[in-house]
C-alpha positions as CSV (number, residue, x, y, z in Angstrom):
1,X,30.6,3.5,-1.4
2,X,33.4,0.9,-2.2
3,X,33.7,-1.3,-4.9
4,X,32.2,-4.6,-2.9
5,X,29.0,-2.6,-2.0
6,X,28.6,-2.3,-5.7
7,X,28.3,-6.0,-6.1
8,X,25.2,-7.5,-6.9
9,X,24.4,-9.4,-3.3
10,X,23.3,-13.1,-3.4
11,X,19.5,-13.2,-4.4
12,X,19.6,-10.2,-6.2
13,X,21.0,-11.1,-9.6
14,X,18.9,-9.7,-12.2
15,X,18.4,-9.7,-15.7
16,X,21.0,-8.8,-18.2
17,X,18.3,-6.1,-19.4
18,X,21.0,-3.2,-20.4
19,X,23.1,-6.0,-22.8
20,X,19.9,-7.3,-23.7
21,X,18.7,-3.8,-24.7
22,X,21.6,-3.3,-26.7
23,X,21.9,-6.4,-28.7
24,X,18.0,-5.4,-29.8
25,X,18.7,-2.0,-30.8
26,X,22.1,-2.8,-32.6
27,X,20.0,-5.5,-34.2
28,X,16.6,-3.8,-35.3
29,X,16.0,-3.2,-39.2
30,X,13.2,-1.5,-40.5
31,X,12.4,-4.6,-42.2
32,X,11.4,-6.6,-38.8
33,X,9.0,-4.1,-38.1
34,X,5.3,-5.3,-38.8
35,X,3.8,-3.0,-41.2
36,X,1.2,-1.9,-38.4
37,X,4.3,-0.7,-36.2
38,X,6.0,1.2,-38.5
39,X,2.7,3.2,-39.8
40,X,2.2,4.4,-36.4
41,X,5.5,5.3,-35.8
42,X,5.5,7.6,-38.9
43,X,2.0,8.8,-37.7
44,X,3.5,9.7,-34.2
45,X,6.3,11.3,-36.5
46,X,3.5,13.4,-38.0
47,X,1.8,14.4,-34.9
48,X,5.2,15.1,-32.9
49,X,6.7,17.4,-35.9
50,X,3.4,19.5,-36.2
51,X,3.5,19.8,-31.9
52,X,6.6,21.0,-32.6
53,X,5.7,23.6,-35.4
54,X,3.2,25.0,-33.1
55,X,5.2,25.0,-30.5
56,X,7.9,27.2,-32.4
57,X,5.8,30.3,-32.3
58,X,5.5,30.4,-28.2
59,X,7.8,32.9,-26.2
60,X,9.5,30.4,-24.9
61,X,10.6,28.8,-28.1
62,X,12.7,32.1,-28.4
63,X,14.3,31.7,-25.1
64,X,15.2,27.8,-26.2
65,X,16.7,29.1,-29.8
66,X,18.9,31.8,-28.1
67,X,19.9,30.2,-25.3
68,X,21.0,26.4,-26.6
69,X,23.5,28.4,-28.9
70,X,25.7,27.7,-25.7
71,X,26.0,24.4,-27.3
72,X,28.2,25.5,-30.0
73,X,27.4,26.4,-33.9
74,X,27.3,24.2,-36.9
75,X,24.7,23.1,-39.9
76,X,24.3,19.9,-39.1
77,X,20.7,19.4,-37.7
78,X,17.3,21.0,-38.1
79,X,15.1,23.4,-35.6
80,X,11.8,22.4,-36.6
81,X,9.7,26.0,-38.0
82,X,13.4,28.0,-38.4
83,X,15.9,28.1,-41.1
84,X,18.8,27.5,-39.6
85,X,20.5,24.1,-38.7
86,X,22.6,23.7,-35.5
87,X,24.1,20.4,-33.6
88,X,22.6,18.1,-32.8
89,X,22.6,18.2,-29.3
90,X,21.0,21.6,-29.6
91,X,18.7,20.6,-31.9
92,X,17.1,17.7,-30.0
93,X,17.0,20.2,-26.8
94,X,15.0,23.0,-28.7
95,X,12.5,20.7,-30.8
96,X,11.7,18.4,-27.9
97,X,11.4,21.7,-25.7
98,X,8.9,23.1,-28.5
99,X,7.1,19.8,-28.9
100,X,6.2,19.8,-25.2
101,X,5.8,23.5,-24.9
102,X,2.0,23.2,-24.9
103,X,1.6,19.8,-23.8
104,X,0.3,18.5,-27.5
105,X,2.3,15.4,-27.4
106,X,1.8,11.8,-26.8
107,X,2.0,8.5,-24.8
108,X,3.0,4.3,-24.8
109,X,1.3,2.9,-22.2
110,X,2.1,5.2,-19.4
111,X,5.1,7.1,-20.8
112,X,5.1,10.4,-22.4
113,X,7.6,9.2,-25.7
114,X,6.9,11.4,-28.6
115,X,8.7,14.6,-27.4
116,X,11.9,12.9,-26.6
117,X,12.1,10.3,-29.2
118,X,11.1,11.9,-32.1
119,X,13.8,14.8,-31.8
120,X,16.4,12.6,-30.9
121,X,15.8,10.2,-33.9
122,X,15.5,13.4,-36.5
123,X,18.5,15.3,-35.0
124,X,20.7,12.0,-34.5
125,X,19.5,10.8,-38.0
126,X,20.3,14.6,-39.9
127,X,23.9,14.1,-38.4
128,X,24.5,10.5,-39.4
129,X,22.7,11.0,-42.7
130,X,20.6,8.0,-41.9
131,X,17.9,7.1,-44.1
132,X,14.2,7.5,-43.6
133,X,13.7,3.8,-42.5
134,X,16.5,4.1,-40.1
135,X,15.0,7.2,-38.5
136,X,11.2,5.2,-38.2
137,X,13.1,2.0,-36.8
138,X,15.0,3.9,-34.5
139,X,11.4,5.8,-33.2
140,X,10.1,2.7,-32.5
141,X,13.5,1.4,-30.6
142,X,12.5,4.7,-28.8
143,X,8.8,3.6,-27.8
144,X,9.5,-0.5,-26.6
145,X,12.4,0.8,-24.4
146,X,10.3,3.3,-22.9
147,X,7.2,1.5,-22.7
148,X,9.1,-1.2,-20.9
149,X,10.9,0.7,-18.2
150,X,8.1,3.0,-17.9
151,X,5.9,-0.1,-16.9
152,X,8.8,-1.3,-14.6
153,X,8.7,1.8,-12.3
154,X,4.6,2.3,-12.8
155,X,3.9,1.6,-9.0
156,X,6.7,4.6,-7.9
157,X,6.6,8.2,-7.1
158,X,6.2,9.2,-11.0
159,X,3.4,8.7,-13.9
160,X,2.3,9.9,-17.3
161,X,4.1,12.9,-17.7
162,X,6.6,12.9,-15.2
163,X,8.2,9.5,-15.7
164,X,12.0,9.9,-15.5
165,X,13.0,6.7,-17.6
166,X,14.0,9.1,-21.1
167,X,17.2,9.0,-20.2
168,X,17.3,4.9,-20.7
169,X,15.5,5.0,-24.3
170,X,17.1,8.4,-25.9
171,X,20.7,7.6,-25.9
172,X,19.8,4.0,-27.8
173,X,18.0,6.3,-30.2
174,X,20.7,8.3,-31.1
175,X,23.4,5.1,-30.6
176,X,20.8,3.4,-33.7
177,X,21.5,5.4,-36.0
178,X,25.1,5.9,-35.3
179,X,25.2,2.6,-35.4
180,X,26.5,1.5,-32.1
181,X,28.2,-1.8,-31.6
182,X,25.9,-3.3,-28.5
183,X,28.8,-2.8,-25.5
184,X,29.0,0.8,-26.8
185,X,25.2,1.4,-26.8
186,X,25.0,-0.4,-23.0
187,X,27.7,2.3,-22.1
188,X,25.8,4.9,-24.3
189,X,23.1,4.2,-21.6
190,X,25.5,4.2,-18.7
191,X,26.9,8.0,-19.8
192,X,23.1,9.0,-20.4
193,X,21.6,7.7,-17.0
194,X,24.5,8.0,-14.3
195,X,22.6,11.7,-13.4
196,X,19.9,10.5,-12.8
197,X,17.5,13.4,-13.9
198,X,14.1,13.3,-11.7
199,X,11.2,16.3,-12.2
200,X,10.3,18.9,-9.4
201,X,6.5,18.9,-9.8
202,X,7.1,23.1,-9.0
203,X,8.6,23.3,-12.2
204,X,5.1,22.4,-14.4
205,X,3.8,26.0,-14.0
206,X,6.6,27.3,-15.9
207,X,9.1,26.8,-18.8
208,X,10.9,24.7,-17.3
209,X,8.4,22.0,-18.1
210,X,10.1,21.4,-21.3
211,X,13.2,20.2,-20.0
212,X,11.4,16.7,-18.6
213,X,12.1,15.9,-22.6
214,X,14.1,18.6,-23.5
215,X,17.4,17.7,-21.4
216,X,17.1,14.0,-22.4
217,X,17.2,14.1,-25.5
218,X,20.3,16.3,-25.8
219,X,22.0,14.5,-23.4
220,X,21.5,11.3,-24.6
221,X,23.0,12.4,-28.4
222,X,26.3,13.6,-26.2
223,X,26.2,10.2,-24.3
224,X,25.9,7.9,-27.3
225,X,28.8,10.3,-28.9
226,X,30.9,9.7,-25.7
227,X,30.6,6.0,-25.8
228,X,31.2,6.1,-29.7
229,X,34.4,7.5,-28.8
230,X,35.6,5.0,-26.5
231,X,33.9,6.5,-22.8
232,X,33.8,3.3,-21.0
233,X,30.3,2.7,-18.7
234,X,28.8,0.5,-16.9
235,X,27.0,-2.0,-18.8
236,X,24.2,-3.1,-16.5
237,X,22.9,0.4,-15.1
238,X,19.5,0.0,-15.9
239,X,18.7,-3.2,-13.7
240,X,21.4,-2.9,-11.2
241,X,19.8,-2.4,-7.2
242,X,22.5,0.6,-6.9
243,X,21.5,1.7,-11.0
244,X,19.3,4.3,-12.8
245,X,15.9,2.7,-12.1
246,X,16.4,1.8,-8.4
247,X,17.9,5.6,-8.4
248,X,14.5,7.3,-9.9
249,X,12.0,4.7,-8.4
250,X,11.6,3.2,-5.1
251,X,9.6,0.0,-6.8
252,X,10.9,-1.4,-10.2
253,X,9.2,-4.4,-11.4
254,X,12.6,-6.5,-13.3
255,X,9.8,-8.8,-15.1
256,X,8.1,-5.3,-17.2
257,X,11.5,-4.8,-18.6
258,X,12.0,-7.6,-21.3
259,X,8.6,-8.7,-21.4
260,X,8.0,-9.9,-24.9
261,X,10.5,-7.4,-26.1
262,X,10.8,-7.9,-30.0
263,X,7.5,-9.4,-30.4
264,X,4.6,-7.7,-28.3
265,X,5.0,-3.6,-30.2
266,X,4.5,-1.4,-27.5
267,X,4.3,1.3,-30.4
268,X,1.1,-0.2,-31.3
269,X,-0.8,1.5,-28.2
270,X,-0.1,5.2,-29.2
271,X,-2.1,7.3,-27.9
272,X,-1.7,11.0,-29.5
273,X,-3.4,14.3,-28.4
274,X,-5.8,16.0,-31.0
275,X,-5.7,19.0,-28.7
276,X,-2.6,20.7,-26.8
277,X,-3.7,20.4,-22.6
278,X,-3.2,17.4,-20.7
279,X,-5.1,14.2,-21.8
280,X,-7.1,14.2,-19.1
281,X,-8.6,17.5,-20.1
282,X,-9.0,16.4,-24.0
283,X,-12.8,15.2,-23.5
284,X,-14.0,18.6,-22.3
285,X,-12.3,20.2,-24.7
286,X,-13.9,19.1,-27.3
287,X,-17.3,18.8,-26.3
288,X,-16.8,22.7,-25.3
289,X,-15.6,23.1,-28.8
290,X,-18.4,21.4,-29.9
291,X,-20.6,23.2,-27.9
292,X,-19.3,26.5,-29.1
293,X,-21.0,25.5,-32.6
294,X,-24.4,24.8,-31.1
295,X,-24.6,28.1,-29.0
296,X,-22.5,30.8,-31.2
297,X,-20.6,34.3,-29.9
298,X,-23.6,35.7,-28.5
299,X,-24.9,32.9,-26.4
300,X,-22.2,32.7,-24.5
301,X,-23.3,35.7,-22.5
302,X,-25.7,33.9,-21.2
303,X,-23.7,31.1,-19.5
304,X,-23.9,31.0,-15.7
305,X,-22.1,28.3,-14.4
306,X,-19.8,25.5,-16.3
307,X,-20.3,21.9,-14.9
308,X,-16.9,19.8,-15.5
309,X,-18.3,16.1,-15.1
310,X,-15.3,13.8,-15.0
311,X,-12.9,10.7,-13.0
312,X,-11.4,12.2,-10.2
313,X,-8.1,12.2,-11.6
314,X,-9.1,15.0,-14.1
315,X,-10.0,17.2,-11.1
316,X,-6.6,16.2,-9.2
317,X,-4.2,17.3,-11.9
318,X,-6.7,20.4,-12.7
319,X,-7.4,21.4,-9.2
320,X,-3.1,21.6,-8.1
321,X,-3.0,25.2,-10.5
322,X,-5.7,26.7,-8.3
323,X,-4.1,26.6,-4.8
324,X,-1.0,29.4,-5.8
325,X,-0.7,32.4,-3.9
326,X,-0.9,34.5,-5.6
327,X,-3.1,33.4,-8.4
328,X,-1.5,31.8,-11.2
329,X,-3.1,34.2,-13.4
330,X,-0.9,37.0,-11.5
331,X,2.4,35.1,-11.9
332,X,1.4,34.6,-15.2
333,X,0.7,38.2,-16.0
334,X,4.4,39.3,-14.1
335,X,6.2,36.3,-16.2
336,X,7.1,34.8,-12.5
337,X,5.1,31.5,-13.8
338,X,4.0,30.5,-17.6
339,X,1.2,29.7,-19.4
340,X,2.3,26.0,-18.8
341,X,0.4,25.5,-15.7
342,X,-3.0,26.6,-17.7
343,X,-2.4,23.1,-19.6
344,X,-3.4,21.4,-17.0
345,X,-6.3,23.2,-15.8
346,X,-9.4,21.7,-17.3
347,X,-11.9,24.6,-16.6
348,X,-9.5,27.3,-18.2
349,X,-9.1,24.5,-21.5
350,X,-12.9,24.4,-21.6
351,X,-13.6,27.9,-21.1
352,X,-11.0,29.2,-24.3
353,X,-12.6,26.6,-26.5
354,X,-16.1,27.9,-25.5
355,X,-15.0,31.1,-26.9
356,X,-13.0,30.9,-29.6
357,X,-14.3,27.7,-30.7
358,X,-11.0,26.1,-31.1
359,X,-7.7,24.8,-29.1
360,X,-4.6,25.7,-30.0
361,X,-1.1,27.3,-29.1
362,X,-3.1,30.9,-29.5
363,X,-5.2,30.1,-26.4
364,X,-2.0,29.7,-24.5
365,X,-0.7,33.1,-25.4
366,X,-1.5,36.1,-23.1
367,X,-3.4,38.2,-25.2
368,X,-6.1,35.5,-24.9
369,X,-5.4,34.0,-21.3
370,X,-6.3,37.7,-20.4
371,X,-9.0,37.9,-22.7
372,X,-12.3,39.4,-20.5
373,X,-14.8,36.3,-21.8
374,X,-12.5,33.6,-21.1
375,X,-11.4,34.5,-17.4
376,X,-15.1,35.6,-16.5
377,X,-15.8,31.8,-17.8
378,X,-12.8,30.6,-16.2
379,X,-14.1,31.3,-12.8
380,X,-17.6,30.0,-13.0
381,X,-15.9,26.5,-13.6
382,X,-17.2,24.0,-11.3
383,X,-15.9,20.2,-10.7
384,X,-17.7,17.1,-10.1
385,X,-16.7,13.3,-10.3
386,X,-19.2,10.8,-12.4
387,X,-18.9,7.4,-10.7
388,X,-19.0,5.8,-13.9
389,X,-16.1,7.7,-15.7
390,X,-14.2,7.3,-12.7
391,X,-15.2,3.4,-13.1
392,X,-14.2,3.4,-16.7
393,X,-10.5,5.4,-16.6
394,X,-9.5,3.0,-13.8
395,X,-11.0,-0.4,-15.7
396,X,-10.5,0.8,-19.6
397,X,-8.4,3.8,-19.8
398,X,-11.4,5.8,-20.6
399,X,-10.6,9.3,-20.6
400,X,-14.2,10.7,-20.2
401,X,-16.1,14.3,-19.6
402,X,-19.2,15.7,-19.7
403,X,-19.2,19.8,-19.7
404,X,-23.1,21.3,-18.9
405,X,-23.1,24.8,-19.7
406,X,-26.1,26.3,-17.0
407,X,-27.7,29.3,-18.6
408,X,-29.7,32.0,-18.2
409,X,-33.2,31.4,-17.2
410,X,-32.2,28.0,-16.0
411,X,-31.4,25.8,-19.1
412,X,-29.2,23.4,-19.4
413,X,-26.8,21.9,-22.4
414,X,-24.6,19.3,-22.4
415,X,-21.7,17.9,-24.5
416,X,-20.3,14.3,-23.3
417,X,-17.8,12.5,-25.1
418,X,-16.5,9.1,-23.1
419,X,-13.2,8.5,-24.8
420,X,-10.8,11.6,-25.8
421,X,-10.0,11.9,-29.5
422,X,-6.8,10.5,-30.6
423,X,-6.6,7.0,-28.1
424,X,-5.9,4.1,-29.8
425,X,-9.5,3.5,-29.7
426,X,-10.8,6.4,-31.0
427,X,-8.0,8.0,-33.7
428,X,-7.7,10.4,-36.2
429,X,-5.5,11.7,-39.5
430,X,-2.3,12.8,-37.9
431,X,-2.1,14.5,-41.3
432,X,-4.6,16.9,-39.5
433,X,-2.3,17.5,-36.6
434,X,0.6,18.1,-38.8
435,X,-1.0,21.0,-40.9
436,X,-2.4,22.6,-38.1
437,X,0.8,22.9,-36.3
438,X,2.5,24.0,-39.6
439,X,-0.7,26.8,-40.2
440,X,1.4,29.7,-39.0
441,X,5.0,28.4,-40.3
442,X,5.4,26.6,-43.3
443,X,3.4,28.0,-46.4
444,X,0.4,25.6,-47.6
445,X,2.5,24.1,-50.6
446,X,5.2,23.6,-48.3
447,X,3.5,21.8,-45.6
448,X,1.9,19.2,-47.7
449,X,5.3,18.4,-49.6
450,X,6.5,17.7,-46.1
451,X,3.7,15.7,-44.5
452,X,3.5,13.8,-47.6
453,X,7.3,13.2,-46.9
454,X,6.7,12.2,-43.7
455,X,3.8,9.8,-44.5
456,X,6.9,7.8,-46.9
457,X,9.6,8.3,-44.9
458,X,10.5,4.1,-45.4
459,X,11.0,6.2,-49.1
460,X,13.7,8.6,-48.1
461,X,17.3,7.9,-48.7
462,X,18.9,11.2,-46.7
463,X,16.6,12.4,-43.7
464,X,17.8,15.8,-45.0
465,X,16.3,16.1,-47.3
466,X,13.3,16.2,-45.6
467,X,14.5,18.6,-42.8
468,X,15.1,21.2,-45.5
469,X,11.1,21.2,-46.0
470,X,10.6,21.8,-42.5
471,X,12.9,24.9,-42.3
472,X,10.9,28.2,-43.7
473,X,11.9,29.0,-47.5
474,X,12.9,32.4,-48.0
475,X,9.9,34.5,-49.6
């Protein structure tokens, strides 16, 4: 391609939206944030950290640890649930690797931030010694970029989940709070998004999962580090027709991308999973959880047949995990595929918390994917679409399920909930989220010191100082 191609042809000029990007971010304080914005950002904070405590004690987590010591050594930023500190690069690869490990994370609009944000913000912010507002201001940076170009690209090949725009928000992150004059944070972006890093969909059965915020997030520390050290970039690669967007999308919509940037907070519609599986799933988790309660251990004997009642959506992303050959359990079993795929799959979700009452990372270990109960369960799971969920997720985001459990003798209970818990519509203590990810890491004492921490980060002078809480103490 020569260097006149790479003109912008007549009737194609375009926002500056990378400049205009950049001058926001090198501009944000923690004291423009409305007070609303920057309470949820420390919520999502919350939430994201304890995803990321729970996802420490996965067998992947250990393959993450060893293997991003390829990035070098140094005590410069915290693994989340470990003692020791390593770059930051490394650190933002293992913690946003964790905190997607069993899909407990969360969304803006229709992008899946937490994961990738969070970790870059906390690694970035440990190296720079920024301050606990700087880290929350630079969270929220995080969510209105991604929010915006995730909107822009909403009508391609890639939702939710999958969206490959982190590469545009995680290296203004990291340029924040190393306090990036705007041309260097425009050519952070340019160093950050000139790979343009798109998802195989093959890869969400396995580990490999992680890397959709993983990889971002390191990468886009090392590019804001490139362009602090002089790296020149382009500075209009997010809007250009031959740029990142056009690159990972085959529709981009210019007028999402600085749509009331600055005034309408994108942070503000957080959504943030109670339970680790894929949102659509979250509703029939919890009325089988709640379900559980009614019927006890010995009751569930009796079960039948399991009636998923849902949009059609929820049996789309369920039903992909059941057409392997062989069965995913079997690739599972041989460690050819992980438990990532099970996240997905709302009738194996329902059929663990029928059992064991609960949700968490221990349901997505093999000692209780293989557990007799749950896979006999498992494959009495039956799917149906209700009109009027399907109605409501496509007119009001309303994530709904009903589970019917068909007994013995012919009886029939039911648990509906029409909204998942943890929408902006229907939240919950993030505290809650927090300690249950830090149950099996951090001690009790230990664990409220740092959510209470976290809950005042605007409070904290050295983000260090609240990594060391989030490291194991010795004893």
């Amino acid at each position: 391609m020569g260097a006149s191609e790479l003109q912008q042809p007549q009737g194609l000029l375009r926002e500056p939206v990378t400049m205009e990007y950049a001058r926001f971010v090198a501009g944000l304080g923690y004291e423009a944030l409305p007070e609303a914005v920057a309470t949820v950002a420390k919520d999502q904070i919350l939430a994201t950290i304890g995803s990321c405590l729970a996802g420490s004690r996965m067998p992947g987590a250990e393959s993450l640890r060893r293997g991003s010591r390829i990035l070098g050594s140094g005590e410069v930023a915290t693994l989340f649930g470990l003692p020791e500190k390593v770059p930051a690069p490394a650190a933002a690869l293992y913690n946003a690797g964790t905190g997607q490990i069993i899909e407990w994370d969360d969304w803006v609009l229709i992008s899946h931030t937490g994961a990738c944000v969070v970790p870059t913000a906390f690694a970035s912010g440990e190296a720079c010694r920024s301050s606990g507002r700087d880290v929350v201001t630079a969270v929220v940076i995080g969510n209105e970029i991604a929010g915006r170009t995730s909107r822009a690209i909403q009508r391609g090949a890639y939702l939710g989940n999958g969206m490959p725009n982190h590469q545009a928000e995680a290296s203004l992150v990291a340029g924040h709070l190393m306090k990036l004059d705007p041309i260097a944070l425009a050519r952070s972006v340019s160093h950050s998004a000139y790979l343009a890093m798109e998802n195989c969909f093959l890869g969400w059965a396995s580990d490999s999962k992680v890397l959709v915020n993983g990889l971002p997030a390191m990468w886009g520390i090392v590019s804001a580090n490139l362009a602090k050290e002089g790296l020149i970039g382009n500075l209009d690669m997010i809007e250009h027709p031959a740029g990142y967007l056009a690159t990972v999308s085959e529709e981009v919509d210019h007028a999402e991308l600085l749509k009331g940037l600055g005034q309408d907070w994108y942070t503000l519609t957080l959504n943030t999973k109670r339970y680790p599986s894929c949102a659509y799933n979250l509703a029939a988790i919890e009325s089988a959880i709640t379900l559980n309660a009614r019927l006890g251990p010995q009751a569930m004997r009796r079960i039948r047949k399991i009636v998923i009642q849902c949009p059609g959506v929820t049996i789309y992303v369920s039903g992909r995990y059941h057409g392997f050959e062989p069965d995913i359990r079997e690739l599972i079993r041989d460690d050819r595929l992980s438990h990532m795929g099970l996240c997905f799959d709302a009738g194996y979700a329902v059929a663990a918390a029928l059992v064991d009452g609960k949700l968490t990372y221990k349901q997505f270990l093999k000692e209780r994917i293989f557990d007799p109960e749950i896979e006999r369960l498992h494959g009495i799971v039956e799917y149906r679409t209700d009109p009027d969920m399907q109605k409501a997720y496509y007119k009001d985001y309303q994530y709904g399920s009903r589970v019917e459990l068909h007994m013995e003798g012919g009886e029939v209970l039911h648990e509906e909930r029409k909204q998942l818990l943890g929408a902006r519509d229907r939240t919950f203590d993030h505290v809650e989220k927090f300690m249950e990810g830090a149950e099996d890491v951090l001690s009790y004492s230990q664990a409220c010191e740092a959510a209470q921490a976290l809950r005042t980060l605007e409070k904290v002078q050295d983000i260090n100082e609240v990594g060391a809480l989030l490291r194991p103490r010795n004893g």
